[in-house]
Structures are given as structure tokens and as C-alpha cells.
LOLUMKOL-295216 format. One record per atom (N, C-alpha, C): residue number from 0; x, y, z. Coordinates in pm, 1 decimal, m for minus. Layout:
# residues N
<resi = NUM; x = X; y = Y; z = Z> .
...
***
This chain:
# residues 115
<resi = 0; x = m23069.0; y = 3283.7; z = 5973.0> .
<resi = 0; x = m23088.4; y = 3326.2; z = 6110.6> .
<resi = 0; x = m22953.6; y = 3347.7; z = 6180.9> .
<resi = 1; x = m22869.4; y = 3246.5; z = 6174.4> .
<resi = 1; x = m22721.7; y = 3273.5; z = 6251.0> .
<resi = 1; x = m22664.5; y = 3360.4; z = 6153.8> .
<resi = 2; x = m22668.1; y = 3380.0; z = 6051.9> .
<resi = 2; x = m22621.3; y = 3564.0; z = 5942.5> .
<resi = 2; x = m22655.6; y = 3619.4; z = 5992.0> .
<resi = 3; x = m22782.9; y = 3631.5; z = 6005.0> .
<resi = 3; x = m22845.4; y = 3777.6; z = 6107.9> .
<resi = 3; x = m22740.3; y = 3830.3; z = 6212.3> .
<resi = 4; x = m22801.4; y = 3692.9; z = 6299.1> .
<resi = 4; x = m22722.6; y = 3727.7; z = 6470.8> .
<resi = 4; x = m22582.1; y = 3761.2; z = 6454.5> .
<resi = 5; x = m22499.8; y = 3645.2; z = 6386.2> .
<resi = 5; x = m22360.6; y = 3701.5; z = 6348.7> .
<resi = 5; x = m22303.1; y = 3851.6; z = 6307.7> .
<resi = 6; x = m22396.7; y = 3891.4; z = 6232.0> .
<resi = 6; x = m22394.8; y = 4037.5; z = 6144.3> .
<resi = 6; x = m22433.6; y = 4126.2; z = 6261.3> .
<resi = 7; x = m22514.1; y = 4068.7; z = 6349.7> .
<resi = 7; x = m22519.9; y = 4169.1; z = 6406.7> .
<resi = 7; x = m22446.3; y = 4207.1; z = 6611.4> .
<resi = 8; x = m22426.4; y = 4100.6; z = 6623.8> .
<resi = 8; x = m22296.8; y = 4082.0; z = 6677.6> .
<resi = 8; x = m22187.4; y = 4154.0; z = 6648.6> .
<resi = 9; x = m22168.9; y = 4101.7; z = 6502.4> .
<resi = 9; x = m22033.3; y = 4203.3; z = 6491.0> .
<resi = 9; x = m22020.9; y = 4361.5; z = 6427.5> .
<resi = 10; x = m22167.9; y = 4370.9; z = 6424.9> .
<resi = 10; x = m22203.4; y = 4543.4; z = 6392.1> .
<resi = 10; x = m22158.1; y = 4630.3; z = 6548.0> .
<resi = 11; x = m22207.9; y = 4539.1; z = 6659.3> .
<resi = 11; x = m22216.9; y = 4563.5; z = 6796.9> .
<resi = 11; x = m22075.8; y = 4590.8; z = 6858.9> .
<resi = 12; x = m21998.3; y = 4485.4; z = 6799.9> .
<resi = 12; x = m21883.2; y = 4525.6; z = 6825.4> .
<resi = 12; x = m21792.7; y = 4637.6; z = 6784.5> .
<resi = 13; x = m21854.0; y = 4627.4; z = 6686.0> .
<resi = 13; x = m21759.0; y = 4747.8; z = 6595.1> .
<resi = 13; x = m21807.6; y = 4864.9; z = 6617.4> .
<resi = 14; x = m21913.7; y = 4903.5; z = 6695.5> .
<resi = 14; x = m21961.0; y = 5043.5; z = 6710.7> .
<resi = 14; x = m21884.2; y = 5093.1; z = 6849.5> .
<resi = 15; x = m21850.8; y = 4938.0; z = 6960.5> .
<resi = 15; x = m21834.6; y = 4898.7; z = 7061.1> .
<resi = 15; x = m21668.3; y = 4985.2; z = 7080.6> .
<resi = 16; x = m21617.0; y = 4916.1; z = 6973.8> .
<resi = 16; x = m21464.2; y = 4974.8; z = 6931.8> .
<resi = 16; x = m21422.4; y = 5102.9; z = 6900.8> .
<resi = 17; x = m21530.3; y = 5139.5; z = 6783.1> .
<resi = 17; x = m21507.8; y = 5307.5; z = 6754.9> .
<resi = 17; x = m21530.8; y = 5381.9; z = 6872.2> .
<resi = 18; x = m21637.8; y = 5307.3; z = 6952.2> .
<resi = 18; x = m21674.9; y = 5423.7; z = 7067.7> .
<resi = 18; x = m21538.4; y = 5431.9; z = 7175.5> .
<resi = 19; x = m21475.4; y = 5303.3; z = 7176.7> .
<resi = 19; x = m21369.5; y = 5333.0; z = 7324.1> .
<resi = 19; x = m21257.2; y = 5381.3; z = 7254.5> .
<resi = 20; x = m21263.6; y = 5388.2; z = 7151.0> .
<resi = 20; x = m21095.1; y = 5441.9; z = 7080.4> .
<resi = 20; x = m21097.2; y = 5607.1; z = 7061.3> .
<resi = 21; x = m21230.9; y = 5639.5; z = 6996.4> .
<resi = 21; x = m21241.9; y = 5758.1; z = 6951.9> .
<resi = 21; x = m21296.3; y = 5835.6; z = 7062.4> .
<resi = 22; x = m21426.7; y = 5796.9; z = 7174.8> .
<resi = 22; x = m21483.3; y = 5890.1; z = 7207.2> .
<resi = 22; x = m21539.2; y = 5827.0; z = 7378.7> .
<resi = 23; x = m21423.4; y = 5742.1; z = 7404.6> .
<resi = 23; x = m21486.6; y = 5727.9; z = 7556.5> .
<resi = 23; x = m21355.7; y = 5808.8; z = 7645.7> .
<resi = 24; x = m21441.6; y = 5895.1; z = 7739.7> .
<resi = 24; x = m21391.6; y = 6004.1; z = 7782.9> .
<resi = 24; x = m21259.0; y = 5987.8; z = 7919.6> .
<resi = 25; x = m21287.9; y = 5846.8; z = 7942.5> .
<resi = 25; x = m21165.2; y = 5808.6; z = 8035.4> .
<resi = 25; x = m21006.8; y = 5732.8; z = 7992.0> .
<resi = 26; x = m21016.7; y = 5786.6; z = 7780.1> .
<resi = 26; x = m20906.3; y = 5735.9; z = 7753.8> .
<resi = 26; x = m20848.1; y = 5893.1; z = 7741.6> .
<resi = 27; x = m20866.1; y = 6005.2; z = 7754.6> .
<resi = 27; x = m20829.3; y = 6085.1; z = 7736.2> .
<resi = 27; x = m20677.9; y = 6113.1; z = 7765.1> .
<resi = 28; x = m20644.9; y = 6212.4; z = 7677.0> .
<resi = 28; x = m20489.3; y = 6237.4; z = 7732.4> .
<resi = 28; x = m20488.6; y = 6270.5; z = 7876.9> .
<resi = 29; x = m20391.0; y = 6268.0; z = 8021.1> .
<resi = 29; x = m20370.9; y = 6379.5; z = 8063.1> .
<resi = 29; x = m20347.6; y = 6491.1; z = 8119.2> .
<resi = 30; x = m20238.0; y = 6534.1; z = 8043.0> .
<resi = 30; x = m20254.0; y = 6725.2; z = 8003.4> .
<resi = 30; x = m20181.3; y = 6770.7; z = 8124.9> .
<resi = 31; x = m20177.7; y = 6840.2; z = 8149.3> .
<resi = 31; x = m20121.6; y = 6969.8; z = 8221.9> .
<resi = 31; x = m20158.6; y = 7033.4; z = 8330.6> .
<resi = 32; x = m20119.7; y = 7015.4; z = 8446.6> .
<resi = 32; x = m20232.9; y = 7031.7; z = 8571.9> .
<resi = 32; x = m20245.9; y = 7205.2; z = 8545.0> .
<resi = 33; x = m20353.5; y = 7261.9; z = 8537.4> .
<resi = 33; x = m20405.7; y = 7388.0; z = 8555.1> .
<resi = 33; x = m20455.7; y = 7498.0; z = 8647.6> .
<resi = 34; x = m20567.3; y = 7414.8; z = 8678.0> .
<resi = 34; x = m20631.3; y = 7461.3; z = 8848.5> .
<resi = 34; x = m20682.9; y = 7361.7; z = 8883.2> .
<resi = 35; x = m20764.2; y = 7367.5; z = 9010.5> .
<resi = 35; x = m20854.8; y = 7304.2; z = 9095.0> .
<resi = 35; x = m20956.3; y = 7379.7; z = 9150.4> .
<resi = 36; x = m21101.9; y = 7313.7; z = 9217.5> .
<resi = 36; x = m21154.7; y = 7419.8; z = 9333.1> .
<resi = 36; x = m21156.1; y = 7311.4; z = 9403.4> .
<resi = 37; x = m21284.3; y = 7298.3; z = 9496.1> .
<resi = 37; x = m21309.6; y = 7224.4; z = 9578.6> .
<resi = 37; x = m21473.5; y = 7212.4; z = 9599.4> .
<resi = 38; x = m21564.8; y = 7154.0; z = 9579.8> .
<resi = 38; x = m21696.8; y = 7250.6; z = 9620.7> .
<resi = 38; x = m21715.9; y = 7245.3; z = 9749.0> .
<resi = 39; x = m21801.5; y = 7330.3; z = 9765.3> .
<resi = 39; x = m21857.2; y = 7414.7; z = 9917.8> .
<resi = 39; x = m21859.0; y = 7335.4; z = 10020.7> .
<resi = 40; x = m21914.8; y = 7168.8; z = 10016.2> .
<resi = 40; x = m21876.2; y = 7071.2; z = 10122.2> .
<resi = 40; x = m21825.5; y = 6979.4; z = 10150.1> .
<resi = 41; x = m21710.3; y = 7021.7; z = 10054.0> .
<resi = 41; x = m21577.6; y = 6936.2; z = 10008.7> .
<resi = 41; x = m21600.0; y = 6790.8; z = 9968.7> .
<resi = 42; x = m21741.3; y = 6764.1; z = 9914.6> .
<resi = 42; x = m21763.9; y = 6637.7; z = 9893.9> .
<resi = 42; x = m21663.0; y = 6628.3; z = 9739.2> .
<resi = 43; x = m21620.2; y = 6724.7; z = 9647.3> .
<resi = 43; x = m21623.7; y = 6696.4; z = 9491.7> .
<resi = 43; x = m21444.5; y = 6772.4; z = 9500.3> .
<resi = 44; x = m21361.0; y = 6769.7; z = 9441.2> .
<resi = 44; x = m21282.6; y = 6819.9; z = 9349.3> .
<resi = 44; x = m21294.1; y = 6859.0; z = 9195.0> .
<resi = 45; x = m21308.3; y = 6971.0; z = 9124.9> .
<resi = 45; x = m21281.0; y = 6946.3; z = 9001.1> .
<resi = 45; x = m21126.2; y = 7013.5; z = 8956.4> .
<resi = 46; x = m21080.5; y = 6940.7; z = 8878.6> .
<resi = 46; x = m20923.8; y = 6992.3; z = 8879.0> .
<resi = 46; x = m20913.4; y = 6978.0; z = 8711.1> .
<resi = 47; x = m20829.5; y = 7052.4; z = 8599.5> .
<resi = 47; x = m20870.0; y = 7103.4; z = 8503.0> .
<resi = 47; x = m20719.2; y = 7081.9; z = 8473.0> .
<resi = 48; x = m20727.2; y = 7012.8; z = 8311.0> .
<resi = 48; x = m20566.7; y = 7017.0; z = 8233.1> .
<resi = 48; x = m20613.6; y = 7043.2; z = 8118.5> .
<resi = 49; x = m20467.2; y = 7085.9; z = 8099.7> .
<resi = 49; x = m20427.1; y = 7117.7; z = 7941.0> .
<resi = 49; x = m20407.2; y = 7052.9; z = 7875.0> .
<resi = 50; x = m20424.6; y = 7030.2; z = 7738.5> .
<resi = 50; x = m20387.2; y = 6918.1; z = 7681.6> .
<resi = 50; x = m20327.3; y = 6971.1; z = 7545.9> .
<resi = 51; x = m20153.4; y = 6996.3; z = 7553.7> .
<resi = 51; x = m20138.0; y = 7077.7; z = 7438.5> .
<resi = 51; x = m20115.3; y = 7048.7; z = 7329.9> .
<resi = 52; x = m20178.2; y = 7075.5; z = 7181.5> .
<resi = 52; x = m20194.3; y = 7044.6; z = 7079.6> .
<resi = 52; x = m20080.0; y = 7030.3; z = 7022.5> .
<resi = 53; x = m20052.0; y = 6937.5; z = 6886.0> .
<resi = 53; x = m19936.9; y = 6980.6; z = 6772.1> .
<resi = 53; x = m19987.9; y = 7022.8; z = 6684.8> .
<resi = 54; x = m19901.5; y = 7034.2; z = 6610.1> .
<resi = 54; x = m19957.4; y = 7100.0; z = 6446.3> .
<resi = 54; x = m20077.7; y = 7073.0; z = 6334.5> .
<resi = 55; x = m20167.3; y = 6966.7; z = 6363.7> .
<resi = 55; x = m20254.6; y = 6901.8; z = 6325.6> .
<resi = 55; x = m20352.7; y = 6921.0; z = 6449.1> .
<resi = 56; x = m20327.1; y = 6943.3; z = 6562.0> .
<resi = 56; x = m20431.4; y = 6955.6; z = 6700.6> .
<resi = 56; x = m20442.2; y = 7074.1; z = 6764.6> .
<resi = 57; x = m20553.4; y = 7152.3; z = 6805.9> .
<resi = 57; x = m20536.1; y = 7221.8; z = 6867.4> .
<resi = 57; x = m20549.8; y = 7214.5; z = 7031.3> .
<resi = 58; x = m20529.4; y = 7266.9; z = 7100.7> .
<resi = 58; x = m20480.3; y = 7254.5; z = 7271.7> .
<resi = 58; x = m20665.3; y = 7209.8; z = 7298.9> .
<resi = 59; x = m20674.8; y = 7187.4; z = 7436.4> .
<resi = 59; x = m20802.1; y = 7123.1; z = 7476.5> .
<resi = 59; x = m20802.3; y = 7130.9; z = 7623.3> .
<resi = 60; x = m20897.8; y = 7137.9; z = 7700.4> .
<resi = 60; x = m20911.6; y = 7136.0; z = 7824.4> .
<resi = 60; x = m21015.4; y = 6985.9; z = 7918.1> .
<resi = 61; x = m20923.0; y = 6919.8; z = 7938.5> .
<resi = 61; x = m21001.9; y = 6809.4; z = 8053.0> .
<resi = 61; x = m21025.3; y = 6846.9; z = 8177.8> .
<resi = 62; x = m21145.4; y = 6825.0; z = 8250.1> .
<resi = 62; x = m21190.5; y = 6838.2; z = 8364.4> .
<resi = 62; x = m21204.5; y = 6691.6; z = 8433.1> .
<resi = 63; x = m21104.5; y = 6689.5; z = 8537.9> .
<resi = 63; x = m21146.3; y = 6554.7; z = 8577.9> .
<resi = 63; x = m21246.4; y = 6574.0; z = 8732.4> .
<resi = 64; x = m21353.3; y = 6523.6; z = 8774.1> .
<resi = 64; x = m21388.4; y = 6516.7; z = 8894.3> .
<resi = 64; x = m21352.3; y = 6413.0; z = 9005.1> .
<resi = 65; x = m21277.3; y = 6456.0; z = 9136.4> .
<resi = 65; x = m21213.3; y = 6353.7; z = 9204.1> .
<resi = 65; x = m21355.8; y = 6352.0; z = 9326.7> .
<resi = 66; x = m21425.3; y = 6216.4; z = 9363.5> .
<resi = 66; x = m21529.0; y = 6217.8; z = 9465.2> .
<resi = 66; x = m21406.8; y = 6187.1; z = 9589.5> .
<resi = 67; x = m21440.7; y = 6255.7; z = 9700.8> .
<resi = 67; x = m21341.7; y = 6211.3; z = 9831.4> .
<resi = 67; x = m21435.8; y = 6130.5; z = 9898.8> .
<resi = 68; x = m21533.5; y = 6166.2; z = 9897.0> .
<resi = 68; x = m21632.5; y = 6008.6; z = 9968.4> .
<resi = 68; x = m21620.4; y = 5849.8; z = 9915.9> .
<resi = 69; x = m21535.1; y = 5864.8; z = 9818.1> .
<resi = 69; x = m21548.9; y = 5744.3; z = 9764.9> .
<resi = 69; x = m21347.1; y = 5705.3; z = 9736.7> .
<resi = 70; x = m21273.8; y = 5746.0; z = 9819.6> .
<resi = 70; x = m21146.8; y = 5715.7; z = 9809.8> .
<resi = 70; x = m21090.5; y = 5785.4; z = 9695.4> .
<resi = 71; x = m21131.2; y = 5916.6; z = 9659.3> .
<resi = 71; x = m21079.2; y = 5926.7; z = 9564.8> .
<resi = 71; x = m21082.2; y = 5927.2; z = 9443.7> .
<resi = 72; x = m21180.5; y = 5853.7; z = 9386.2> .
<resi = 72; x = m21202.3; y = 5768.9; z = 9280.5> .
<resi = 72; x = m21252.5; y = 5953.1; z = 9161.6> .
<resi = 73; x = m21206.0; y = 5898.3; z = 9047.8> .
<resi = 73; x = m21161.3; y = 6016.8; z = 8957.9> .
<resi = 73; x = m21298.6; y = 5975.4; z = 8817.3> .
<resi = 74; x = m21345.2; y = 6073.0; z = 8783.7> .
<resi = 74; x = m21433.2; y = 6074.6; z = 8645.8> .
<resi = 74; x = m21377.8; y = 6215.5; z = 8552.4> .
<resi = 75; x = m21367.1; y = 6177.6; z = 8435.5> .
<resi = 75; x = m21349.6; y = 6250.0; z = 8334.1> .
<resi = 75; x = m21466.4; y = 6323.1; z = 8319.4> .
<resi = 76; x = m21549.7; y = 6463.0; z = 8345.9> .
<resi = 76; x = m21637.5; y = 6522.4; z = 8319.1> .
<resi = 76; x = m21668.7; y = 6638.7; z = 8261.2> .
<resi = 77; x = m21548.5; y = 6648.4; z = 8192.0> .
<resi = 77; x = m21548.8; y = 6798.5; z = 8110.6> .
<resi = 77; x = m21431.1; y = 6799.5; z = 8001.2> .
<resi = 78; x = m21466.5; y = 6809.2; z = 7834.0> .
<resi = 78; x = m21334.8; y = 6779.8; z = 7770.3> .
<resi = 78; x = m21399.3; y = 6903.3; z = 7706.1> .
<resi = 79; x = m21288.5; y = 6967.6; z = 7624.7> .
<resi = 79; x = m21345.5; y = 7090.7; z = 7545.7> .
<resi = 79; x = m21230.8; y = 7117.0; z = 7454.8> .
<resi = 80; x = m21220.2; y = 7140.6; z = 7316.6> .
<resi = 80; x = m21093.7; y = 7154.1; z = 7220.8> .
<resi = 80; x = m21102.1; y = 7307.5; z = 7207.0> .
<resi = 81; x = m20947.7; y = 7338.3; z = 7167.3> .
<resi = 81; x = m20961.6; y = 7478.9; z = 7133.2> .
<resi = 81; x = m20996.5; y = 7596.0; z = 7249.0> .
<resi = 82; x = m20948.5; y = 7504.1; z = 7369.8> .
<resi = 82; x = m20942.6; y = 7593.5; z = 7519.5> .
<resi = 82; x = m20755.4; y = 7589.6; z = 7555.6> .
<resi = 83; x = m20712.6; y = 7689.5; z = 7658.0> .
<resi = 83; x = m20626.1; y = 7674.5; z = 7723.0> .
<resi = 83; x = m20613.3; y = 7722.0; z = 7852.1> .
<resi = 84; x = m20722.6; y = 7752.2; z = 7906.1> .
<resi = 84; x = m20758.5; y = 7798.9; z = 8086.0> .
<resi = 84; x = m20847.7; y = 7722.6; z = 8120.9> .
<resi = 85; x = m20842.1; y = 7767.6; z = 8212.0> .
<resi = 85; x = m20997.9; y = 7672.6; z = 8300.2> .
<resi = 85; x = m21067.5; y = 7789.6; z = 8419.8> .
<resi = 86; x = m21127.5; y = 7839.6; z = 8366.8> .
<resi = 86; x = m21236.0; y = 7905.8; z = 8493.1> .
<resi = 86; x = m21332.4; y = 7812.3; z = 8544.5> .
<resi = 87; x = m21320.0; y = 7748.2; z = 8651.5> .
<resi = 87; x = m21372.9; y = 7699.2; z = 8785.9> .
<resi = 87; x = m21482.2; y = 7783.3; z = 8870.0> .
<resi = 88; x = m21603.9; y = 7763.0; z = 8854.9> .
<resi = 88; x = m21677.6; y = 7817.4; z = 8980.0> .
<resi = 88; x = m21782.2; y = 7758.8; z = 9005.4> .
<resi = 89; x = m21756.8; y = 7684.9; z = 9162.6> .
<resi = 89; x = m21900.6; y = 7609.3; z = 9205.0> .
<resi = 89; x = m22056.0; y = 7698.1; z = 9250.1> .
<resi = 90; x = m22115.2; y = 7678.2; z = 9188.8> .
<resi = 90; x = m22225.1; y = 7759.8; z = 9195.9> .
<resi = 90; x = m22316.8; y = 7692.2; z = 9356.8> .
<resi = 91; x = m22290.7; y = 7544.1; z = 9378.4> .
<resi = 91; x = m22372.9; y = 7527.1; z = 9497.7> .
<resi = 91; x = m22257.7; y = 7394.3; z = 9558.1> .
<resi = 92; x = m22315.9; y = 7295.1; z = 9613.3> .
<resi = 92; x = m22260.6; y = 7164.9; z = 9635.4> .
<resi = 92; x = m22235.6; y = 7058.7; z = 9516.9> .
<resi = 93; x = m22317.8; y = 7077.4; z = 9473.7> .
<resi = 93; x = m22378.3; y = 7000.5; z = 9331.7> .
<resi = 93; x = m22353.4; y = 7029.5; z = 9147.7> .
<resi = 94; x = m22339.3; y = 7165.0; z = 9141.4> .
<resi = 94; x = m22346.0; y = 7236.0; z = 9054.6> .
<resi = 94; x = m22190.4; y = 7320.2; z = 9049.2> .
<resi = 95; x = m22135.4; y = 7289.7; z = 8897.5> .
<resi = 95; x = m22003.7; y = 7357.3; z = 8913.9> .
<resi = 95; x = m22039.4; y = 7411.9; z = 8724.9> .
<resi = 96; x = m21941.8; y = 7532.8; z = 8720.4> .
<resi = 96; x = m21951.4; y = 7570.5; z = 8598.1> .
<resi = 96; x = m21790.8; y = 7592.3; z = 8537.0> .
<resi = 97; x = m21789.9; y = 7557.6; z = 8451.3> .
<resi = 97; x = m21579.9; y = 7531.3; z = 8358.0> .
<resi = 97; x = m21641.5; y = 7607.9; z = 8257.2> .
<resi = 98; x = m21539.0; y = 7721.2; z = 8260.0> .
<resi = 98; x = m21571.0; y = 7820.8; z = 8121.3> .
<resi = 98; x = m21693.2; y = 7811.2; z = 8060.6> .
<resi = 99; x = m21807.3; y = 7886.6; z = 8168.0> .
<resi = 99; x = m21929.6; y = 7885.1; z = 8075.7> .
<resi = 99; x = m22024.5; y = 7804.1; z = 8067.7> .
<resi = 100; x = m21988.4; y = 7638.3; z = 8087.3> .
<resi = 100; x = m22054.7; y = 7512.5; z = 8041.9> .
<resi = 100; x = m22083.7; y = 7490.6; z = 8220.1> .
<resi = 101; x = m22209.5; y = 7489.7; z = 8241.0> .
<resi = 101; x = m22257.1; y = 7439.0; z = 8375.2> .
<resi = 101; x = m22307.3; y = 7285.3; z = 8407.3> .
<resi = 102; x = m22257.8; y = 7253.5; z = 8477.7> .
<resi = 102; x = m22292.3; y = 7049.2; z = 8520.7> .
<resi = 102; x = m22320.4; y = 7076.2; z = 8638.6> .
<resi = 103; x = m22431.6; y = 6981.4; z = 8653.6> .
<resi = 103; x = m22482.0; y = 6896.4; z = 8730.4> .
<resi = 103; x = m22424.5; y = 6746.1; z = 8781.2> .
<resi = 104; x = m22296.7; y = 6738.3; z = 8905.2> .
<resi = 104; x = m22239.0; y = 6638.6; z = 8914.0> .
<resi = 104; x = m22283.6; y = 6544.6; z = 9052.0> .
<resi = 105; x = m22269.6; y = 6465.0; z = 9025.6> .
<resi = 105; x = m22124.4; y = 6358.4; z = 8947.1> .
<resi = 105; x = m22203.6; y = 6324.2; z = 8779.7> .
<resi = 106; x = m22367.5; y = 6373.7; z = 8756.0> .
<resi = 106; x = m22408.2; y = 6251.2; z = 8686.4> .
<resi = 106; x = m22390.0; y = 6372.8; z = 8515.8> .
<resi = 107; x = m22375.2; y = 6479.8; z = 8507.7> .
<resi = 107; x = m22383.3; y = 6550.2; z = 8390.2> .
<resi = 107; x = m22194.2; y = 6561.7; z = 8338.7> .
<resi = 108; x = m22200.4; y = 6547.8; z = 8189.8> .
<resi = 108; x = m22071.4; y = 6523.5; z = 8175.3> .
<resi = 108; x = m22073.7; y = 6661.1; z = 8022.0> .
<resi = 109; x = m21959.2; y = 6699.7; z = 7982.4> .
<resi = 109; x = m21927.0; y = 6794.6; z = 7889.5> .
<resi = 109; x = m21773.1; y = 6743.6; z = 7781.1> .
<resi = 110; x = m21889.1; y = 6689.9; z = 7677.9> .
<resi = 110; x = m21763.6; y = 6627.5; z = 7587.6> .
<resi = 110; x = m21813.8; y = 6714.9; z = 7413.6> .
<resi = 111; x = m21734.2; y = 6811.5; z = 7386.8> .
<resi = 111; x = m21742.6; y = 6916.8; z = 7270.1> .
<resi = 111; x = m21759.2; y = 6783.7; z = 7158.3> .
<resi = 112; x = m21731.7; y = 6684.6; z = 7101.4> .
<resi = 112; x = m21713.3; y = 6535.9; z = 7027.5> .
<resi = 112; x = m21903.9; y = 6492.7; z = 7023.0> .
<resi = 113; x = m21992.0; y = 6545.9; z = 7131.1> .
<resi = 113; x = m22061.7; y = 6461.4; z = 7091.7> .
<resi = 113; x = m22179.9; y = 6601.5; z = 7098.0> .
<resi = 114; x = m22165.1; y = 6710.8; z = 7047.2> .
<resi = 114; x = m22230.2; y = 6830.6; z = 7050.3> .
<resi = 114; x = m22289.7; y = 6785.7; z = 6855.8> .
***
């Protein structure tokens, strides 16, 4: 019984680990300031970097969203490899589209890693 729990404890952890090293989206590089917009009632920022590749990587684009209702406070909501622009266009208050890929924010996020 404590094999079990133990084993599985430390299965928990270890999935726990791969996930924040490899694929949680606020360790990201980042990058290269690019553009910004603003949406329509200035509740959102989305502001867009580069993230330029080496010889083993190719370049990538992060979208970070800054909320101003909330001091500021910043979310990683758009990563994409194998980009180097950022087309920005808020479609409403709520709704913004980055090259193509349309979100629903603050709560919809765009990470190419888990496609």
C-alpha cells in the first residue's frame, strides 16, 4: 500500500517537473519587443516578441497579455515557433487574433507544444 502511494507520488512529481521545465508557458524566453495593440476599452494589452533562434532553434513568437485593471499583471498567451512578426488585431474587447490564431482572453491561451 505505501509502494503504491509512494510510486505514485513520485510519478506526480515527475510529470509535475517535465511540465514546468519543458512546457509551462511563463518560463518562456523573453525575446524581442515587436509590437503591441491595445483593445478597444483599453482593459487588455497584447504586446508580441521575438524570440531569436540558433542553429539548432528556429525564431518563435511570444504574446504576452498585460491586464491594466489588475496593476499590470502580465500572462503568457500566445507562443508559436517558426514565426518572426506579429500581426495584432482585436476583433472586439474580448477577442484578439496574432497571425491567424484567434483567443478568447484572458482565459484562451496559444501554445504550438501542445497542438
Amino acid at each position: 500500500m505505501f509502494l503504491l502511494a509512494g510510486s505514485a507520488c513520485a510519478a506526480g512529481f515527475l510529470a509535475y517537473g517535465i511540465h514546468w521545465a519543458f512546457f509551462d508557458m511563463e518560463r518562456l524566453p523573453a525575446g524581442e519587443h515587436l509590437t503591441e495593440a491595445t483593445s478597444p476599452d483599453g482593459t487588455y494589452t497584447l504586446k508580441a516578441y521575438a524570440s531569436h533562434g540558433n542553429a539548432t532553434v528556429s525564431n518563435a513568437v511570444r504574446g504576452e497579455l498585460v491586464f491594466h485593471e489588475e496593476k499590470d499583471k502580465t500572462k503568457n498567451i500566445y507562443w508559436n515557433y517558426r514565426e518572426e512578426s506579429a500581426d495584432i488585431r482585436w476583433m472586439d474587447d474580448d477577442t484578439v487574433e496574432i497571425n491567424g490564431r484567434t483567443l478568447d482572453v484572458p482565459h484562451d491561451t496559444y501554445d504550438f507544444r501542445k497542438e
